[in-house]
VEXDOMI-615849 format. One record per residue (C-alpha): z, y, x; residue number from 1. Coordinates in steps of 0.02 Angstrom, whole numbers. Layout:
// VEXDOMI-615849
{zz=Z&yy=Y&xx=X&num=NUM}
...
// end
This chain:
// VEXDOMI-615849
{zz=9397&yy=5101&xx=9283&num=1}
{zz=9223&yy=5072&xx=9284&num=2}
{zz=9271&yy=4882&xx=9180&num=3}
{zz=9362&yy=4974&xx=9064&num=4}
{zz=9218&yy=5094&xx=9040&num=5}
{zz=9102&yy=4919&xx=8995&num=6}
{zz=9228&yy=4825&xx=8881&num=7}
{zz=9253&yy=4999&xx=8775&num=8}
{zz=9068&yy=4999&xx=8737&num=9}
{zz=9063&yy=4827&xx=8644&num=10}
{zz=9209&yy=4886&xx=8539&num=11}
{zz=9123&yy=5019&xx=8490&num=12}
{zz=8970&yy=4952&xx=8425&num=13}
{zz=9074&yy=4826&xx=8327&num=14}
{zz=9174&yy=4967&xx=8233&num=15}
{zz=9016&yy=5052&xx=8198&num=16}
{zz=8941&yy=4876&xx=8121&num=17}
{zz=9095&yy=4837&xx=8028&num=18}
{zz=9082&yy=5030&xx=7966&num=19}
{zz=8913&yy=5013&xx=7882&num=20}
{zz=8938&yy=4848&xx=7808&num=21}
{zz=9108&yy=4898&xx=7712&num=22}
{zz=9095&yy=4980&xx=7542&num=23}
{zz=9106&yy=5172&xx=7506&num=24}
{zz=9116&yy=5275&xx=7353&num=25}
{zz=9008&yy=5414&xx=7343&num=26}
{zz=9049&yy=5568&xx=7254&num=27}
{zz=8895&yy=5672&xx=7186&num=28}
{zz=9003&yy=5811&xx=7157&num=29}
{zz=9058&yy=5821&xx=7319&num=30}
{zz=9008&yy=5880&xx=7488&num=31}
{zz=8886&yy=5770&xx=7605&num=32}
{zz=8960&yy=5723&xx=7735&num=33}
{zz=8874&yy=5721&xx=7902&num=34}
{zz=8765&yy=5579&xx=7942&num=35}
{zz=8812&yy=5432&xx=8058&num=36}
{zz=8706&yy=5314&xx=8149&num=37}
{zz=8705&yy=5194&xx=8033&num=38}
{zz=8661&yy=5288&xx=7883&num=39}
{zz=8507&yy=5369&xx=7979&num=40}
{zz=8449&yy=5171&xx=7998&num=41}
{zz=8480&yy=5116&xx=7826&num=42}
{zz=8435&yy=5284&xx=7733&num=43}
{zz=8248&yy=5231&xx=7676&num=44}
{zz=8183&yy=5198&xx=7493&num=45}
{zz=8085&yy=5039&xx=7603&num=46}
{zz=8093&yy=4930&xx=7724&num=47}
{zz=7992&yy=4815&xx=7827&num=48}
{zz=8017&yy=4676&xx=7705&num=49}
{zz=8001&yy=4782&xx=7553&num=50}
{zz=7811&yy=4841&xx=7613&num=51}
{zz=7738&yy=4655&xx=7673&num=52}
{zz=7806&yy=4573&xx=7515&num=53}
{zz=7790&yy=4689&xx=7358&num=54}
{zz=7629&yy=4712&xx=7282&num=55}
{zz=7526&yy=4850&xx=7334&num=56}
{zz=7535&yy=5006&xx=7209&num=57}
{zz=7375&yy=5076&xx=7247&num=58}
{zz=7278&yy=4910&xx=7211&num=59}
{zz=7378&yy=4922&xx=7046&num=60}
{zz=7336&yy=5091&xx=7023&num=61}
{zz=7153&yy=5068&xx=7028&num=62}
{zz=7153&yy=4912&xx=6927&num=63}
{zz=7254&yy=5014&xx=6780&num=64}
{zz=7129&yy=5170&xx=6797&num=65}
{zz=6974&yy=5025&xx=6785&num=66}
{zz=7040&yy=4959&xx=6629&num=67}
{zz=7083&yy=5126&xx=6550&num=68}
{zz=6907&yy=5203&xx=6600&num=69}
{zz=6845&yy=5048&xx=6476&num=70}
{zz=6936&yy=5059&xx=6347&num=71}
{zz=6918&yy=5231&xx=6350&num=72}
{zz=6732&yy=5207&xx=6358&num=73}
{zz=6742&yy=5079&xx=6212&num=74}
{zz=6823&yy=5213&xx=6098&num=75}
{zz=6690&yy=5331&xx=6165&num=76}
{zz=6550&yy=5232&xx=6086&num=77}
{zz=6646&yy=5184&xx=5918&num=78}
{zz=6673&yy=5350&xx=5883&num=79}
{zz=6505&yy=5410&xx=5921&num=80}
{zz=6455&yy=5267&xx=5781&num=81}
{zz=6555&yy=5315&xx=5661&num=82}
{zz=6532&yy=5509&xx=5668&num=83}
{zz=6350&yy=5485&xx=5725&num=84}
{zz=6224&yy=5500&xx=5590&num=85}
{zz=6049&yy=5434&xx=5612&num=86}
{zz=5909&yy=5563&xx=5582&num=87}
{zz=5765&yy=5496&xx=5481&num=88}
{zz=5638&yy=5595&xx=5585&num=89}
{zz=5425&yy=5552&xx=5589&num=90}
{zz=5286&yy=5625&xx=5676&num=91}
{zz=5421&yy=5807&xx=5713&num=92}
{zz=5454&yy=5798&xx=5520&num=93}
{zz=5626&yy=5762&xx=5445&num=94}
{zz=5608&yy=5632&xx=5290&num=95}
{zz=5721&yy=5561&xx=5159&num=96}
{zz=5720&yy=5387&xx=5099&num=97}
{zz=5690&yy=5331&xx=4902&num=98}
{zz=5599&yy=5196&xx=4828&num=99}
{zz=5538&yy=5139&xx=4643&num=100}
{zz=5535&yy=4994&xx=4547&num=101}
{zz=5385&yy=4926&xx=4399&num=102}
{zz=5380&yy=4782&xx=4292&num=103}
{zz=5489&yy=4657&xx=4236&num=104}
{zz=5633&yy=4607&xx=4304&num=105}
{zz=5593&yy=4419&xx=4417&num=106}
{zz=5419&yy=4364&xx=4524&num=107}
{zz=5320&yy=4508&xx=4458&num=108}
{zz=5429&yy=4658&xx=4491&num=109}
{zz=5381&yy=4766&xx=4604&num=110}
{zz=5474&yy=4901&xx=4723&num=111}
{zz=5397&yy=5007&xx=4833&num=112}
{zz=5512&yy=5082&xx=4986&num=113}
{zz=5449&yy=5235&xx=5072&num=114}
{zz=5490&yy=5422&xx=5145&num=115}
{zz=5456&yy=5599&xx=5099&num=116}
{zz=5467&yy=5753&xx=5170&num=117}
{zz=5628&yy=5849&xx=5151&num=118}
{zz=5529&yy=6013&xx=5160&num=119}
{zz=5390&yy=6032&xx=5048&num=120}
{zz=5205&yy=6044&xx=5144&num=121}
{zz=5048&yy=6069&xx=5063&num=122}
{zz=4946&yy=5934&xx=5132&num=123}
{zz=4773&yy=5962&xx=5185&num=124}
{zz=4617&yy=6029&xx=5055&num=125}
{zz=4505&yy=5900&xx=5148&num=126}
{zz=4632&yy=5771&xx=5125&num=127}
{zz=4508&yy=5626&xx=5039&num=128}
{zz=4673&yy=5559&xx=4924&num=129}
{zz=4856&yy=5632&xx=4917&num=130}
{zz=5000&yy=5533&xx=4898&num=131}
{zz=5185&yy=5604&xx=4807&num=132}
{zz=5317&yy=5564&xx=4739&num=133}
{zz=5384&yy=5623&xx=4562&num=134}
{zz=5587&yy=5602&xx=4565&num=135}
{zz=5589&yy=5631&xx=4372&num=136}
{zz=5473&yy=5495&xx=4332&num=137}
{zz=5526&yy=5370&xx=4499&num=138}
{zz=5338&yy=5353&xx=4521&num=139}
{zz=5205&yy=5380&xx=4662&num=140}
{zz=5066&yy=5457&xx=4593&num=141}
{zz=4886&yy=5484&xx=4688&num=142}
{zz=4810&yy=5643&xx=4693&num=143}
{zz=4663&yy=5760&xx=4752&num=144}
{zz=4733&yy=5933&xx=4696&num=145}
{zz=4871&yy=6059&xx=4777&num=146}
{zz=5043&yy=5976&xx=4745&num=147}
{zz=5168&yy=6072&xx=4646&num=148}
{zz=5325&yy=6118&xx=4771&num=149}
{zz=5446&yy=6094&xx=4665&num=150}
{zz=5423&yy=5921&xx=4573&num=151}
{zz=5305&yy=5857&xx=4698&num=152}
{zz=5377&yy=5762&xx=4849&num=153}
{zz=5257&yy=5735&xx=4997&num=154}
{zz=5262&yy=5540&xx=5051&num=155}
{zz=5288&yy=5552&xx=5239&num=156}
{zz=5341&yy=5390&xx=5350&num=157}
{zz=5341&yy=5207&xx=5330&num=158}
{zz=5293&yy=5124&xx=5177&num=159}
{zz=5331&yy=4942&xx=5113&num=160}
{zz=5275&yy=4858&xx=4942&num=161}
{zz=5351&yy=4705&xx=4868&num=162}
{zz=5326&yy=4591&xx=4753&num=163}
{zz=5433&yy=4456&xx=4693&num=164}
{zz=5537&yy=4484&xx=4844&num=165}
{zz=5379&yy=4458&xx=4958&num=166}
{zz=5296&yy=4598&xx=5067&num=167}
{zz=5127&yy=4638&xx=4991&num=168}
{zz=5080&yy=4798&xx=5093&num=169}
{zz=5128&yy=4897&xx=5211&num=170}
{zz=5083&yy=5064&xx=5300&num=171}
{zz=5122&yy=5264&xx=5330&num=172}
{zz=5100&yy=5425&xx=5269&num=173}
{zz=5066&yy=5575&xx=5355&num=174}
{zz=5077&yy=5740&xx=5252&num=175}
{zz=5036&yy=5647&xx=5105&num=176}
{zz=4895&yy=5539&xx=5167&num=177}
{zz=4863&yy=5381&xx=5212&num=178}
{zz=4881&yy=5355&xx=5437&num=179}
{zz=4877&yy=5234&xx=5571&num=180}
{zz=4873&yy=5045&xx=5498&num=181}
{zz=4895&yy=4978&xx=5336&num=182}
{zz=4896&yy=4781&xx=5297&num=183}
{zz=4874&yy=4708&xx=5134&num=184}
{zz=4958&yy=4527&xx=5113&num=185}
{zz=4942&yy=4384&xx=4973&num=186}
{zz=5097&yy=4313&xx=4906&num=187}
{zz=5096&yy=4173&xx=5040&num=188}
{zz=5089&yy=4305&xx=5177&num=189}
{zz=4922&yy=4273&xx=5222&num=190}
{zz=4838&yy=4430&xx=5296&num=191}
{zz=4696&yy=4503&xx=5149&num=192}
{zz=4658&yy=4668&xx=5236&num=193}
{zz=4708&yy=4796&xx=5382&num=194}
{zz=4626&yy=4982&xx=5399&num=195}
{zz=4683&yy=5107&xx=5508&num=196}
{zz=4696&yy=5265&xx=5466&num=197}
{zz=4682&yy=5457&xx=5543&num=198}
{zz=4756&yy=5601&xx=5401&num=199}
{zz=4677&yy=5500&xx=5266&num=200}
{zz=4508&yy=5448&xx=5331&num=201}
{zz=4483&yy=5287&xx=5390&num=202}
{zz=4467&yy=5280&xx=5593&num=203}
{zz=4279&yy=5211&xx=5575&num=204}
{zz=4236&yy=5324&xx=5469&num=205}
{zz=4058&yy=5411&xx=5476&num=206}
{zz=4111&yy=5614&xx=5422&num=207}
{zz=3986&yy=5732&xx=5406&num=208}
{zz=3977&yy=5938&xx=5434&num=209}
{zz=3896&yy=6070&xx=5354&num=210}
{zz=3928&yy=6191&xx=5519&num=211}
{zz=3878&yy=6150&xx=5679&num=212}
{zz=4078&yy=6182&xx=5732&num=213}
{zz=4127&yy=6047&xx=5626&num=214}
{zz=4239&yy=6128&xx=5488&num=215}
{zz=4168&yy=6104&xx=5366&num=216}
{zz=4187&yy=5932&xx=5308&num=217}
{zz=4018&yy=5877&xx=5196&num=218}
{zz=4013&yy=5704&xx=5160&num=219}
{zz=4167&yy=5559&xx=5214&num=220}
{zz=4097&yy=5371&xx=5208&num=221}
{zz=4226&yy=5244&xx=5250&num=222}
{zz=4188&yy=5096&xx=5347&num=223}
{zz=4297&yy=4939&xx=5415&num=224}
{zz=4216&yy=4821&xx=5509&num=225}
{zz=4072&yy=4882&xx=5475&num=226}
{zz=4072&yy=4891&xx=5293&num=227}
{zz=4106&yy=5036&xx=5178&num=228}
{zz=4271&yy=5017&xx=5104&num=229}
{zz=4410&yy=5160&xx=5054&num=230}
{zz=4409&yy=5332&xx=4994&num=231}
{zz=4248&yy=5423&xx=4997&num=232}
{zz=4234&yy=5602&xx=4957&num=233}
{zz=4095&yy=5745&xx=4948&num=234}
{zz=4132&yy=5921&xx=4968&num=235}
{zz=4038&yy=6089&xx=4912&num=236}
{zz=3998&yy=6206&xx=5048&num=237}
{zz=4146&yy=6325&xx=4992&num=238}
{zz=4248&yy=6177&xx=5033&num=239}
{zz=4295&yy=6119&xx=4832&num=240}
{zz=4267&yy=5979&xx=4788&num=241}
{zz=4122&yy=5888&xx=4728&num=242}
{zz=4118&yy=5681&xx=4712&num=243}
{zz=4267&yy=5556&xx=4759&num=244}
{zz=4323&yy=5401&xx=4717&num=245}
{zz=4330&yy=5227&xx=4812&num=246}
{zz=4240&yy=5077&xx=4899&num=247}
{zz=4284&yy=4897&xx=4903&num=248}
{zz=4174&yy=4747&xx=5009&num=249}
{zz=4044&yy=4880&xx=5010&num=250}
{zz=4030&yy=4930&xx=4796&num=251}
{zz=4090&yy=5067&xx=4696&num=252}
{zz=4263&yy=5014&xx=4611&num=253}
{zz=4392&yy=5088&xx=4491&num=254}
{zz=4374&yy=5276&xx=4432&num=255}
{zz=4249&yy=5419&xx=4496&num=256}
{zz=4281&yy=5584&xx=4486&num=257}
{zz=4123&yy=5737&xx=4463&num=258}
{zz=4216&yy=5897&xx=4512&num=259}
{zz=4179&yy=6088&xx=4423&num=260}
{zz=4165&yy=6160&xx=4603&num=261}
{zz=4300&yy=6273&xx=4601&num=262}
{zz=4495&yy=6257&xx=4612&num=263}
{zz=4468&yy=6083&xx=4616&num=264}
{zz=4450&yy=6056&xx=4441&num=265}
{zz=4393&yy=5880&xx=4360&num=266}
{zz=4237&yy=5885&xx=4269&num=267}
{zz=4170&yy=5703&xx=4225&num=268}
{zz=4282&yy=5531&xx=4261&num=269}
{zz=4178&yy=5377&xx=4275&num=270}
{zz=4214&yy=5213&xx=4271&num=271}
{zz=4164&yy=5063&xx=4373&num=272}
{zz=4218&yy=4902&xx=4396&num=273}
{zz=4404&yy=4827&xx=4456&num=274}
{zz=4365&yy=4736&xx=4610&num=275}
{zz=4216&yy=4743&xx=4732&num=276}
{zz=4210&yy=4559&xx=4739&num=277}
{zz=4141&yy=4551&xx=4555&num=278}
{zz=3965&yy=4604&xx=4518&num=279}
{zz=3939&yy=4809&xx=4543&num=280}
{zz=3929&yy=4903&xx=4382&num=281}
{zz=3764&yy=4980&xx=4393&num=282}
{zz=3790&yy=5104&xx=4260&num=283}
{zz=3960&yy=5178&xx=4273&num=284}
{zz=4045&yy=5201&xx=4087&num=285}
{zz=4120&yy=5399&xx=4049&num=286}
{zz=4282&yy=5386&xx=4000&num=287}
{zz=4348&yy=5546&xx=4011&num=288}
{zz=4303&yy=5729&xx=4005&num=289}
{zz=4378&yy=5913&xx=4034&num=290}
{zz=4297&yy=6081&xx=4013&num=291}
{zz=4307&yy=6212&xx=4134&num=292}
{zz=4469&yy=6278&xx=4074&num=293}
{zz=4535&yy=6112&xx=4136&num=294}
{zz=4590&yy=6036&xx=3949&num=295}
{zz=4537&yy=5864&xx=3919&num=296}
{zz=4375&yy=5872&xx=3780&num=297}
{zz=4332&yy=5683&xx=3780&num=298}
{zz=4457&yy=5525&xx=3820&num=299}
{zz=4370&yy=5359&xx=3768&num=300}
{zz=4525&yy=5242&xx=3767&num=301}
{zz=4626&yy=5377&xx=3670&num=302}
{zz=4480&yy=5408&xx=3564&num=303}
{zz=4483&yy=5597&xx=3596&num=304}
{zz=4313&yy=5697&xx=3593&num=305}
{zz=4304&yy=5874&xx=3577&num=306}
{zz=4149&yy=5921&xx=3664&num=307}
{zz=4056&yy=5990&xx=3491&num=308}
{zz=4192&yy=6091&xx=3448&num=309}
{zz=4244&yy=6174&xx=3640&num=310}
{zz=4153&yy=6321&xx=3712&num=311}
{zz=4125&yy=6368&xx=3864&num=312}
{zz=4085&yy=6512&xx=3875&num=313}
{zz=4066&yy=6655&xx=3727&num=314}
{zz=3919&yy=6624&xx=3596&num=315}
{zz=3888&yy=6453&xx=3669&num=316}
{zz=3929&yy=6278&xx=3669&num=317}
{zz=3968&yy=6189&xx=3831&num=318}
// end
């Protein structure tokens, strides 16, 4: 009994093998039948062989995400490129970009790049020399009176001057005055001149007060390296206006202006010679004139002169 019992077993086991290796049809539709042995060993999406010799799909995973978190990246940054503007932005002031050209076309033209503001400021009354922009025109013009808001534009930012395709100067405005350094160059880029620059007045230069709290500017002499070159102006005690005009190597150059003493208004315009490297005119020649109404009474290279037939003032001539 007991051998039969042992020689049963080994049949058995083979009818069960032989069972799982044959082929069965499986029915979705119909009803799952119970389990055997040999389906609870084989039932597994894996097996031992699957897991030591397929790749691993986390590694795979993390290399995918790696890649994606570039490119997406990549995108990231083209986009901001393209949709990303740059703002033209100096000293807290937003500023717009222009520049004019003069003179013939070639080696002697010249073009001027610079800035304005895109919101008109009056620039300082103790300003020594304002510098704007007229759009109409496509000029920058040099001034010492208020600027008009609404054809005046207020140079603000870098500035570059060329000539014949070479840089001849360079610099910045700051509310319409000169600041921080300016360099003058020759044609063969040799250095002629630098100045620095605070709001207009040259950093070495000696300013003088009327008030012991220093607001009210008298007197502004320019120096650079230790001789008087720039703009110099004199002021009233009401603050107007009374003397400007400019220094070069130390001598009195170009035009000089004698001021009314109220709203700024031009009284006498001298001249004196081009360049301070020449001889100093010793007596400066008048070239024009304007009464205190501000209309022009005497121009010597238009041949104007009015001065007999202008009055003042009632029952008297000027």
């Amino acid at each position: 009994m007991r051998l039969l019992r042992f020689s049963f077993l080994p049949m058995l086991l083979l009818l069960l093998i032989l069972g799982a290796c044959s082929k069965k049809t499986v029915s979705f539709n119909s009803k799952p039948e119970q389990p055997g042995l040999a389906v609870l060993l084989t039932d597994s999406l894996t097996n031992s062989a699957d897991t030591t010799k397929a790749p691993s799909l986390l590694v795979k995973r993390l290399a995918m995400t790696k890649e994606q978190e570039r490119a997406a990246k990549e995108k990231e940054k083209e986009g901001q490129r393209k949709t990303k503007k740059k703002k033209n932005v100096f000293l807290g002031e937003k500023i717009k970009k222009s520049f004019t050209k003069s003179g013939p076309k070639g080696r002697n033209q010249v073009i001027e790049v610079f800035y304005f503001l895109k919101a008109f400021q009056q620039p300082s009354e103790y300003a020594p020399a304002l510098y704007y922009f007229n759009p109409k025109k496509r000029k920058i013009f040099k001034a010492t009176t208020e600027l008009n808001p609404a054809t005046d534009k207020v140079l603000h930012g870098p500035y570059k001057k060329m000539q014949g395709g070479k840089v001849v100067e360079t610099g910045y405005f700051a509310l319409g005055t000169r600041h921080l350094r300016w360099e003058r160059f020759n044609k063969d880029n040799v250095l002629l001149t630098k100045t620095h620059y605070e709001m207009g007045f040259p950093r070495d230069a000696a300013v003088s007060y009327y008030d012991a709290e220093r607001k009210k500017i008298k007197e502004v002499i320019p120096y650079v390296a230790g001789k008087i070159e720039g703009d110099y102006v004199r002021y009233l005690e009401n603050g107007q206006r009374d003397w400007d005009g400019q220094f070069e190597n130390g001598k009195k150059v170009g035009v000089w202006t004698k001021y009314w003493g109220f709203r700024n208004r031009r009284h006498y315009e001298y001249q004196y010679g081009e360049s301070g490297y020449d001889p100093e005119v010793a007596e400066p020649e008048l070239v024009k004139e304007y009464n205190r109404n501000a209309v022009l009474v005497y121009d010597k290279e238009k041949g104007i002169d009015k001065r007999d037939a202008v009055t003042d003032r009632p029952g008297g001539k000027k």
